[in-house]
PDB file of N, CA, C and O in Angstrom, chain B, residues numbered from 101:
ATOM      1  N   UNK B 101      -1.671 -15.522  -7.521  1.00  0.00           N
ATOM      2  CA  UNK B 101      -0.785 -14.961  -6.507  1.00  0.00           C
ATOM      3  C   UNK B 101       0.060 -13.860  -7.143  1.00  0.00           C
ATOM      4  O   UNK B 101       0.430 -14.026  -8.305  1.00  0.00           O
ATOM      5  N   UNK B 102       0.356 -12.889  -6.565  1.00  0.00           N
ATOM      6  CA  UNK B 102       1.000 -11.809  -7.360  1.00  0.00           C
ATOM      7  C   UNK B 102       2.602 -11.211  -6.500  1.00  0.00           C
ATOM      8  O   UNK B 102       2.722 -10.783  -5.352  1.00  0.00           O
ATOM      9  N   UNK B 103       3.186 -11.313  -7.094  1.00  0.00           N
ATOM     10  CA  UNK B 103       4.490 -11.122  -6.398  1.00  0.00           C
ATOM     11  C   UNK B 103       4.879  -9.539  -5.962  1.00  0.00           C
ATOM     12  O   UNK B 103       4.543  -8.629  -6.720  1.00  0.00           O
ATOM     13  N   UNK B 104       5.490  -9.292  -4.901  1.00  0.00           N
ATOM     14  CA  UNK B 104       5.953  -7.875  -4.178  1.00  0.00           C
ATOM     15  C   UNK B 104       5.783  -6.944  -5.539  1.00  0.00           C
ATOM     16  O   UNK B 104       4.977  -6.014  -5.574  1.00  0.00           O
ATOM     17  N   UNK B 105       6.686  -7.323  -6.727  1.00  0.00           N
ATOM     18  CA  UNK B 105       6.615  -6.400  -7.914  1.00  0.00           C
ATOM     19  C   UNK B 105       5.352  -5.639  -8.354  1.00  0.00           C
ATOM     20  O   UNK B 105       5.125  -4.472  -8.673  1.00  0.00           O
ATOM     21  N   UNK B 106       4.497  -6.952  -8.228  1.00  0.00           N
ATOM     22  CA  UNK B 106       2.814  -7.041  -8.831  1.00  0.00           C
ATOM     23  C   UNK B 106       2.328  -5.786  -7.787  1.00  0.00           C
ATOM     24  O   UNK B 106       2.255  -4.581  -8.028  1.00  0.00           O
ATOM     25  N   UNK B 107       2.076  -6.406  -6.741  1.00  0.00           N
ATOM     26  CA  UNK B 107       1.639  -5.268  -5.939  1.00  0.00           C
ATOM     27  C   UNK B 107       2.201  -3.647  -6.167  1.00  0.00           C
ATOM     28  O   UNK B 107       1.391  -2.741  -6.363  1.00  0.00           O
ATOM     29  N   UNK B 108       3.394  -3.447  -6.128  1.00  0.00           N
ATOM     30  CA  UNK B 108       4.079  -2.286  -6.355  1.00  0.00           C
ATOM     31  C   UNK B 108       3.266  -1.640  -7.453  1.00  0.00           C
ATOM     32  O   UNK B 108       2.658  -0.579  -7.308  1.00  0.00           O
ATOM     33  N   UNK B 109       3.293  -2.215  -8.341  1.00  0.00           N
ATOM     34  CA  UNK B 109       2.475  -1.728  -9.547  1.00  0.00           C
ATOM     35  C   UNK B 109       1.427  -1.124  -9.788  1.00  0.00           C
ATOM     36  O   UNK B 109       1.278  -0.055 -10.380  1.00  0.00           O
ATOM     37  N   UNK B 110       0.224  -2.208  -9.053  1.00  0.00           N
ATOM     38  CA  UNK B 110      -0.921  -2.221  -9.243  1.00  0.00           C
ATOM     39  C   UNK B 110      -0.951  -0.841  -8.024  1.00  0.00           C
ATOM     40  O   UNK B 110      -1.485   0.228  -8.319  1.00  0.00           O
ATOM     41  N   UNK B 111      -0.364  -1.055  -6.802  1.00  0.00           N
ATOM     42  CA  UNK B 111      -0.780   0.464  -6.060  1.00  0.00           C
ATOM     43  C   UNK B 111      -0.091   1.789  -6.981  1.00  0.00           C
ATOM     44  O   UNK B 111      -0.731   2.840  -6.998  1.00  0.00           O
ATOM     45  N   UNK B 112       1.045   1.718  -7.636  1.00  0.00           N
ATOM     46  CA  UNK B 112       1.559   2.981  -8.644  1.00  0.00           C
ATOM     47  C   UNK B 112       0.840   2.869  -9.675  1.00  0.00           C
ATOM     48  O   UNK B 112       0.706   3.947 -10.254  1.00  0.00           O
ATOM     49  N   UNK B 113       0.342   2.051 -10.129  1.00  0.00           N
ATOM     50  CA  UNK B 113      -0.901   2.397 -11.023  1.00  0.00           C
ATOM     51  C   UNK B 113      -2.251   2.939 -10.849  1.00  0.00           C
ATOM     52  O   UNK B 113      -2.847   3.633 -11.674  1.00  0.00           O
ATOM     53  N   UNK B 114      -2.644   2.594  -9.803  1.00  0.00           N
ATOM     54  CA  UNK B 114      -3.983   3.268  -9.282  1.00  0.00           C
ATOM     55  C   UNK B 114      -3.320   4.986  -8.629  1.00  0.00           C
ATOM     56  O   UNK B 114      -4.091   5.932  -8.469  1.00  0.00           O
ATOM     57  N   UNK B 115      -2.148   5.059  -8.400  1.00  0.00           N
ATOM     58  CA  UNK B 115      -1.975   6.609  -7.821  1.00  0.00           C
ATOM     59  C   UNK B 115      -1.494   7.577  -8.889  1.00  0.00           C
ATOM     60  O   UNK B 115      -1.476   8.801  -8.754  1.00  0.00           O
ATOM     61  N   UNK B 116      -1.022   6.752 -10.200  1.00  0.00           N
ATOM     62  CA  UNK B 116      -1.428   7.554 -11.013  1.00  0.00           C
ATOM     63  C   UNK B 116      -2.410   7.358 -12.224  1.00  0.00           C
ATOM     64  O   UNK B 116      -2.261   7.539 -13.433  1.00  0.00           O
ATOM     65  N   UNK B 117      -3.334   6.977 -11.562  1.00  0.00           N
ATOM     66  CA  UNK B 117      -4.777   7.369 -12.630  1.00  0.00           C
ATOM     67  C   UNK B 117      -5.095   5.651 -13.692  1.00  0.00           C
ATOM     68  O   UNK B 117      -6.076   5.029 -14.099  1.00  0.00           O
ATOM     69  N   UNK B 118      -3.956   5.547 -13.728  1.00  0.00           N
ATOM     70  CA  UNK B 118      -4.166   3.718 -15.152  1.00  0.00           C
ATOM     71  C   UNK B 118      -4.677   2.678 -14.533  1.00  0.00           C
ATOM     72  O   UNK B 118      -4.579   1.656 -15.213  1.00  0.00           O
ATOM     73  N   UNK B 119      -5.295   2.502 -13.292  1.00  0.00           N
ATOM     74  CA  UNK B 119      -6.034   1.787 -13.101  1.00  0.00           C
ATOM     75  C   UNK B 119      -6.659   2.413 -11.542  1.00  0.00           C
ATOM     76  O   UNK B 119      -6.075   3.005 -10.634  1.00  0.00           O
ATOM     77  N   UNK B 120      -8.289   1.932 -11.722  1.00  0.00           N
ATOM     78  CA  UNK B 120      -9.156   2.632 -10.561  1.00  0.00           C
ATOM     79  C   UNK B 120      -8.496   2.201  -9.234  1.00  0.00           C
ATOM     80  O   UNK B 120      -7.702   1.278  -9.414  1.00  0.00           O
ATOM     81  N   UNK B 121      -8.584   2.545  -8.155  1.00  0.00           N
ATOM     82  CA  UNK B 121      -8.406   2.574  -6.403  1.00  0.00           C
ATOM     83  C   UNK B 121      -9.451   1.627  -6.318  1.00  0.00           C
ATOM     84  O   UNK B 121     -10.591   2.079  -6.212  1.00  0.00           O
ATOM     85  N   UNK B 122      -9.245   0.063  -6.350  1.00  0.00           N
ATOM     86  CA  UNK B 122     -10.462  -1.078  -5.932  1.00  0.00           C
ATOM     87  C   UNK B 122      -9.573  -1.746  -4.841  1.00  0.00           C
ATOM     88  O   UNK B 122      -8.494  -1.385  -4.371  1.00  0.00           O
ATOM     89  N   UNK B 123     -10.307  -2.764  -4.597  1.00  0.00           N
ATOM     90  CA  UNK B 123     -10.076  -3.908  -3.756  1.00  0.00           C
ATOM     91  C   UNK B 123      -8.707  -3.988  -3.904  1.00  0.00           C
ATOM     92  O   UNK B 123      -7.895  -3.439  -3.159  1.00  0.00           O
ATOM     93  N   UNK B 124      -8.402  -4.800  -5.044  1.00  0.00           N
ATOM     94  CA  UNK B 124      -7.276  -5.458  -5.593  1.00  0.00           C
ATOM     95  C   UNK B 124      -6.295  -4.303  -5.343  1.00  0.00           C
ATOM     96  O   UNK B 124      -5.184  -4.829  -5.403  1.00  0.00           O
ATOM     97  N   UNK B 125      -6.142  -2.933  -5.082  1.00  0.00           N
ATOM     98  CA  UNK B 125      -5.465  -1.729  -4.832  1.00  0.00           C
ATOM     99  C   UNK B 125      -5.411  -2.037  -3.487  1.00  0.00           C
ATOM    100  O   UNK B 125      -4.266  -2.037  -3.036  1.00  0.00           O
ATOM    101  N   UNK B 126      -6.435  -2.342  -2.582  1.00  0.00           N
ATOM    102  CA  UNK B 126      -6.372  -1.659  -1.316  1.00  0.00           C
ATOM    103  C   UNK B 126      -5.782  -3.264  -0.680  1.00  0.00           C
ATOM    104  O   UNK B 126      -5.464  -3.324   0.508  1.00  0.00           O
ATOM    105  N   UNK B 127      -5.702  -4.203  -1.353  1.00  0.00           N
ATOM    106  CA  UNK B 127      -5.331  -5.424  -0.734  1.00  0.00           C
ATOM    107  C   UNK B 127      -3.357  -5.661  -1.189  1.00  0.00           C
ATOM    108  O   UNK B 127      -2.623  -6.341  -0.473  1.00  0.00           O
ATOM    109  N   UNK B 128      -3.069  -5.242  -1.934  1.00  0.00           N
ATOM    110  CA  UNK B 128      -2.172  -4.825  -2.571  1.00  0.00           C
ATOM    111  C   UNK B 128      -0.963  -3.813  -1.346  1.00  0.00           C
ATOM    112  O   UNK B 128       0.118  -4.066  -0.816  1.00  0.00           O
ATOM    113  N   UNK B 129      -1.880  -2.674  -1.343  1.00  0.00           N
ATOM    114  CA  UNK B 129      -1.672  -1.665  -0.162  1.00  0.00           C
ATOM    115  C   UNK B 129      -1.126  -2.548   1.239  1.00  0.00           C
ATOM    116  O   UNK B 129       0.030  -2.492   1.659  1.00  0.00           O
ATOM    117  N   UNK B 130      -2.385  -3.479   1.933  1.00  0.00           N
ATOM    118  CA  UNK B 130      -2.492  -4.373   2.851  1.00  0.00           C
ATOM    119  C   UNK B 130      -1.054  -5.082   2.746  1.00  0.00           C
ATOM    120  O   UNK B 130      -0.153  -4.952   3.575  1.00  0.00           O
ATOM    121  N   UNK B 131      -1.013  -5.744   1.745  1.00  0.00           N
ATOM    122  CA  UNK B 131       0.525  -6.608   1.641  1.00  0.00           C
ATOM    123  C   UNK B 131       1.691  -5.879   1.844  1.00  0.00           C
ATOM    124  O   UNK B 131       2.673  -6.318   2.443  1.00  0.00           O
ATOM    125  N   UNK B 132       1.600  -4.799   1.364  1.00  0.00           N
ATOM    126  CA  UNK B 132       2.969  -3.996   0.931  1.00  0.00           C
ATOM    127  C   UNK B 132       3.642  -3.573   2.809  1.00  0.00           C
ATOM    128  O   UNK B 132       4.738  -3.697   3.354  1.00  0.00           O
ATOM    129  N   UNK B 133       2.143  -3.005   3.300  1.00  0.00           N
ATOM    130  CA  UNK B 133       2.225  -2.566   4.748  1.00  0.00           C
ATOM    131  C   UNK B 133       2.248  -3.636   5.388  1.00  0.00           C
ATOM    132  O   UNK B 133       2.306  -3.494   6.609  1.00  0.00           O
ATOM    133  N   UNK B 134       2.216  -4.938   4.896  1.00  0.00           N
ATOM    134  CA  UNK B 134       3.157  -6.428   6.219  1.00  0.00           C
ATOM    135  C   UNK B 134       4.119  -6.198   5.767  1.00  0.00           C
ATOM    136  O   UNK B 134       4.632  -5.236   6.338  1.00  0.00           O
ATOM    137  N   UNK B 135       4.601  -6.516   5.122  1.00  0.00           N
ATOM    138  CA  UNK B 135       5.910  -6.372   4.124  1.00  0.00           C
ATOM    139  C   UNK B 135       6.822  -5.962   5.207  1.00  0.00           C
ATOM    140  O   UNK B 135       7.624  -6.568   5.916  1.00  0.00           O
ATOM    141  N   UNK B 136       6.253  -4.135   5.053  1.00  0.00           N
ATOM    142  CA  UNK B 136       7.025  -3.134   5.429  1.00  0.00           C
ATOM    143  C   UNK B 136       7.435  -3.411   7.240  1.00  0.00           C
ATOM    144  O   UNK B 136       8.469  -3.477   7.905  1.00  0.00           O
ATOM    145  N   UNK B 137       6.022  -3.507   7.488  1.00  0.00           N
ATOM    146  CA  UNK B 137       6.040  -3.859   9.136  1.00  0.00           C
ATOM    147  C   UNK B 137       7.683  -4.930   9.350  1.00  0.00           C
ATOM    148  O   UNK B 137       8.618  -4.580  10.070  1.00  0.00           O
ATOM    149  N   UNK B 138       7.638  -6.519   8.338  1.00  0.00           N
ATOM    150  CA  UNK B 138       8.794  -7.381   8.504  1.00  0.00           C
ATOM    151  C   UNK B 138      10.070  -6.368   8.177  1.00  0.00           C
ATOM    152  O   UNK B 138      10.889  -6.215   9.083  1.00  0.00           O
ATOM    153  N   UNK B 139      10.201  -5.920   7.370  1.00  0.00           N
ATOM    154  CA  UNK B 139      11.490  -5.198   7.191  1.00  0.00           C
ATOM    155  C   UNK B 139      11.879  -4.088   8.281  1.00  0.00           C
ATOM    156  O   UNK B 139      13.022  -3.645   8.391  1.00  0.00           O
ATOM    157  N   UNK B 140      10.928  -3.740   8.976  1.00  0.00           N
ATOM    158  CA  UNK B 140      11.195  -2.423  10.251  1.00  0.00           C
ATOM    159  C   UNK B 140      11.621  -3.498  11.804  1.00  0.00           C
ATOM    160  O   UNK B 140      12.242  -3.192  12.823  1.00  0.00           O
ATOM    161  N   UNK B 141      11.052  -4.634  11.439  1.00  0.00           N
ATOM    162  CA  UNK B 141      11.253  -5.064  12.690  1.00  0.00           C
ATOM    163  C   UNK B 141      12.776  -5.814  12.601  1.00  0.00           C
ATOM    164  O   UNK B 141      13.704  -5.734  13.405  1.00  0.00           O
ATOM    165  N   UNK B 142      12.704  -6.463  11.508  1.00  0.00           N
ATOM    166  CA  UNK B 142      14.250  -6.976  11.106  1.00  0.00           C
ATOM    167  C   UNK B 142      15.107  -6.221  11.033  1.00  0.00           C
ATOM    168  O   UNK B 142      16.210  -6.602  11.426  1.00  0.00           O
ATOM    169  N   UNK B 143      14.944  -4.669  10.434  1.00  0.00           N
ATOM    170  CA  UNK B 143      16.308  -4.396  10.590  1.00  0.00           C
ATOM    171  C   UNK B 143      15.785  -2.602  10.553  1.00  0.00           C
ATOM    172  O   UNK B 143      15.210  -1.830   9.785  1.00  0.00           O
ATOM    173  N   UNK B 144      16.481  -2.595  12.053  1.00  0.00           N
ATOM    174  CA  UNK B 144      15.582  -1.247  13.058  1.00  0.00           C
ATOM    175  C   UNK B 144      16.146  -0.152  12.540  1.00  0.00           C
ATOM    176  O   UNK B 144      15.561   0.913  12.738  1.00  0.00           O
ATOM    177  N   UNK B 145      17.458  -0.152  11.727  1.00  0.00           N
ATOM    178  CA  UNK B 145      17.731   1.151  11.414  1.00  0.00           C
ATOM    179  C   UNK B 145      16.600   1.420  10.120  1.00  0.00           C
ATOM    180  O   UNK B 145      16.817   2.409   9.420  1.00  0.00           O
ATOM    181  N   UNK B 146      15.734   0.797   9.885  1.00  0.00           N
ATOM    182  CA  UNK B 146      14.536   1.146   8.540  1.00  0.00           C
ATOM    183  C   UNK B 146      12.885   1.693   9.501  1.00  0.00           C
ATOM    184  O   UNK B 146      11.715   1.831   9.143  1.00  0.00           O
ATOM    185  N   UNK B 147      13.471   1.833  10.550  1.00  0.00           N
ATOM    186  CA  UNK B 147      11.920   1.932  11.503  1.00  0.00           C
ATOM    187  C   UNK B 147      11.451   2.808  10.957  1.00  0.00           C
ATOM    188  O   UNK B 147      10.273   2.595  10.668  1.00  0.00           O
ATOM    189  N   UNK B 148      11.914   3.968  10.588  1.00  0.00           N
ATOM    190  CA  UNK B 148      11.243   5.155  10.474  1.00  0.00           C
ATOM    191  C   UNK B 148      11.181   5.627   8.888  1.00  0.00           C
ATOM    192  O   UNK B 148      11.091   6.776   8.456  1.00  0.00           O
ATOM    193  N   UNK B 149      11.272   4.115   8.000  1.00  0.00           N
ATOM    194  CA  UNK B 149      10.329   4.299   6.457  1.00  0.00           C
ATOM    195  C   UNK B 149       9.001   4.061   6.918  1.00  0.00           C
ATOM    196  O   UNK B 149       8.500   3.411   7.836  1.00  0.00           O
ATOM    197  N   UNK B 150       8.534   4.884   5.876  1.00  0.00           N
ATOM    198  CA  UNK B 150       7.036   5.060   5.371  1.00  0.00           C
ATOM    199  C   UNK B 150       6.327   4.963   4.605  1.00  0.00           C
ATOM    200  O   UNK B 150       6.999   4.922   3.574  1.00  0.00           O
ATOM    201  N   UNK B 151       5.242   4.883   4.337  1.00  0.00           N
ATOM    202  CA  UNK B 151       4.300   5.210   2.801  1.00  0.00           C
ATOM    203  C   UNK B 151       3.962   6.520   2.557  1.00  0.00           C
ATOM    204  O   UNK B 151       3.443   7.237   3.412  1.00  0.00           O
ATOM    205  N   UNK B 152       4.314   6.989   1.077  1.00  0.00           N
ATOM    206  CA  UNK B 152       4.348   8.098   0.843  1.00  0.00           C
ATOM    207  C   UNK B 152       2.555   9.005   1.103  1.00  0.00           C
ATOM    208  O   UNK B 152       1.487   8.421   1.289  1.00  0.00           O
ATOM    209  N   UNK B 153       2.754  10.345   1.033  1.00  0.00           N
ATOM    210  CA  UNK B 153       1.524  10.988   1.583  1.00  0.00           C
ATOM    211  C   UNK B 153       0.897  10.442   0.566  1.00  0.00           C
ATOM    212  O   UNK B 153      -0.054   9.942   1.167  1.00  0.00           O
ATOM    213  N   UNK B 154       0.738  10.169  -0.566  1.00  0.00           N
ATOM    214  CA  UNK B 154      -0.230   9.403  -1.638  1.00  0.00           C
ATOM    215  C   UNK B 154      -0.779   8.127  -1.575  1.00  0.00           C
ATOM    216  O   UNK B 154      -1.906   7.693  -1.814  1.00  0.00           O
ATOM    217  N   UNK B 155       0.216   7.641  -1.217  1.00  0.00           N
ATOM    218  CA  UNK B 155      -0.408   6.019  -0.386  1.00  0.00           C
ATOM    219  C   UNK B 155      -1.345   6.040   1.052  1.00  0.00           C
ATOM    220  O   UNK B 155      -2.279   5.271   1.281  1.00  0.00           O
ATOM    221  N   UNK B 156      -0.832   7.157   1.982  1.00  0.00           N
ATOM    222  CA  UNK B 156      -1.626   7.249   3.045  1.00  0.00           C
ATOM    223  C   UNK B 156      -3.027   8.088   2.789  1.00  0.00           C
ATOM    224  O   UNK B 156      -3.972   8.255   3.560  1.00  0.00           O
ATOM    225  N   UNK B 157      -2.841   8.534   1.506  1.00  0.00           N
ATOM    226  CA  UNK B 157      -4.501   9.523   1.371  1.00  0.00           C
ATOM    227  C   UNK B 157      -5.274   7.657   0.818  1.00  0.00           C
ATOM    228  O   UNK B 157      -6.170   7.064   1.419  1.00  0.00           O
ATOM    229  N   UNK B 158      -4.745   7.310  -0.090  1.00  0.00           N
ATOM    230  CA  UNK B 158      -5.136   6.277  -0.638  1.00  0.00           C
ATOM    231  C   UNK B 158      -5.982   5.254   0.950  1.00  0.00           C
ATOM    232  O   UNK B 158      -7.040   4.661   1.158  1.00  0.00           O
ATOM    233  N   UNK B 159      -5.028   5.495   1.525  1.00  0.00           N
ATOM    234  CA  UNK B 159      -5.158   4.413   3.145  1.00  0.00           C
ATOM    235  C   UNK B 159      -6.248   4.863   3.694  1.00  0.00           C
ATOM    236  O   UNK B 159      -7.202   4.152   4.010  1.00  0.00           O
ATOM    237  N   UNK B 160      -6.142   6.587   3.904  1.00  0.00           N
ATOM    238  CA  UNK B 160      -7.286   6.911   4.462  1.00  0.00           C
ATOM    239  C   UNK B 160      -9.056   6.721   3.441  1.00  0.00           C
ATOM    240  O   UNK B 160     -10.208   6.484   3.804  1.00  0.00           O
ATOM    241  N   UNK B 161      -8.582   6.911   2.463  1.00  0.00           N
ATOM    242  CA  UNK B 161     -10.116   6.148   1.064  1.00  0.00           C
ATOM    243  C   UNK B 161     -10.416   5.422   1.583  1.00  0.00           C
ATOM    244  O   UNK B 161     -11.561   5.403   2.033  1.00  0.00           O
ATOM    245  N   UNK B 162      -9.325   4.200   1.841  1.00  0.00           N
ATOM    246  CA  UNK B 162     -10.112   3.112   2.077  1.00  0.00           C
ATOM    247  C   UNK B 162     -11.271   2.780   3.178  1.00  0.00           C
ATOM    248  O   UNK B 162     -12.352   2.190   3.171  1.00  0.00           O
ATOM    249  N   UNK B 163     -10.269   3.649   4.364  1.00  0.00           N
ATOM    250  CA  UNK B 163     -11.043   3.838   5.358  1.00  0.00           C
ATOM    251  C   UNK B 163     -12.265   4.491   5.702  1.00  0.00           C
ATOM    252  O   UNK B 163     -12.947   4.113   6.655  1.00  0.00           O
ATOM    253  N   UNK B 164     -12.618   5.595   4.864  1.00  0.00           N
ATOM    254  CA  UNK B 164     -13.883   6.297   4.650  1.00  0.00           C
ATOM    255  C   UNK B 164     -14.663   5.253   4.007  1.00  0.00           C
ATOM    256  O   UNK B 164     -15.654   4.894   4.643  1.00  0.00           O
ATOM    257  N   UNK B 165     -14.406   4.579   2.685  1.00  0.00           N
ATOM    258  CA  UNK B 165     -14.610   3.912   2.405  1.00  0.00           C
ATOM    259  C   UNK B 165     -16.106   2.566   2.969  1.00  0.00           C
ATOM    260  O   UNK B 165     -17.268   2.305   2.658  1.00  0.00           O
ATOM    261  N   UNK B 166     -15.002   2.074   3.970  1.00  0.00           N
ATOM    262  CA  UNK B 166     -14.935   1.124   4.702  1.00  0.00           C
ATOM    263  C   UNK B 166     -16.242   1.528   5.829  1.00  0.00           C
ATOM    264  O   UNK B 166     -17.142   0.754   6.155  1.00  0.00           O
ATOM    265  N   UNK B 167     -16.034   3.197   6.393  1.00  0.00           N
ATOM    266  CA  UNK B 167     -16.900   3.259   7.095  1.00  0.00           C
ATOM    267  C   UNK B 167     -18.465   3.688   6.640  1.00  0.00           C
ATOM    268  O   UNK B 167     -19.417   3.336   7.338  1.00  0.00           O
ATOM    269  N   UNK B 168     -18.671   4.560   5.282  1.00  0.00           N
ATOM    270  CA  UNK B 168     -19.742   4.602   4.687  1.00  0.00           C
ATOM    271  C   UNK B 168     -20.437   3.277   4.177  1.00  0.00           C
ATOM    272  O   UNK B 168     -21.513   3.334   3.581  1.00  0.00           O
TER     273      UNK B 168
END
């Protein structure tokens, strides 16, 4: 099991280069974006954080990904 930290990591590590964009990245990604979803709904003045354009190119990989 890997804690909020873990994840943080492992996606800033794959965006800059020290470890490849795999699974364990894109599931990582997955957690971070519930996460985020609980914190926007709990407390509305955060609605309008985001994932940075590097995380969302990352988002969209997956999705090409996913569809090839």
């Amino acid at each position: 099991m890997h804690t909020d930290m873990n994840h943080f990591e492992i996606v800033s590590q794959s965006l800059t280069g020290l470890r490849p964009a795999d699974e364990q990245t894109f599931d990582s990604i997955n957690f971070l974006a519930d996460s985020l979803q609980t914190v926007r709904k709990t407390h509305p003045r955060l609605a309008g954080v985001e994932f940075s354009p590097q995380v969302k190119a990352l988002i969209e990989q997956e999705s090409l990904l996913a569809i090839s």
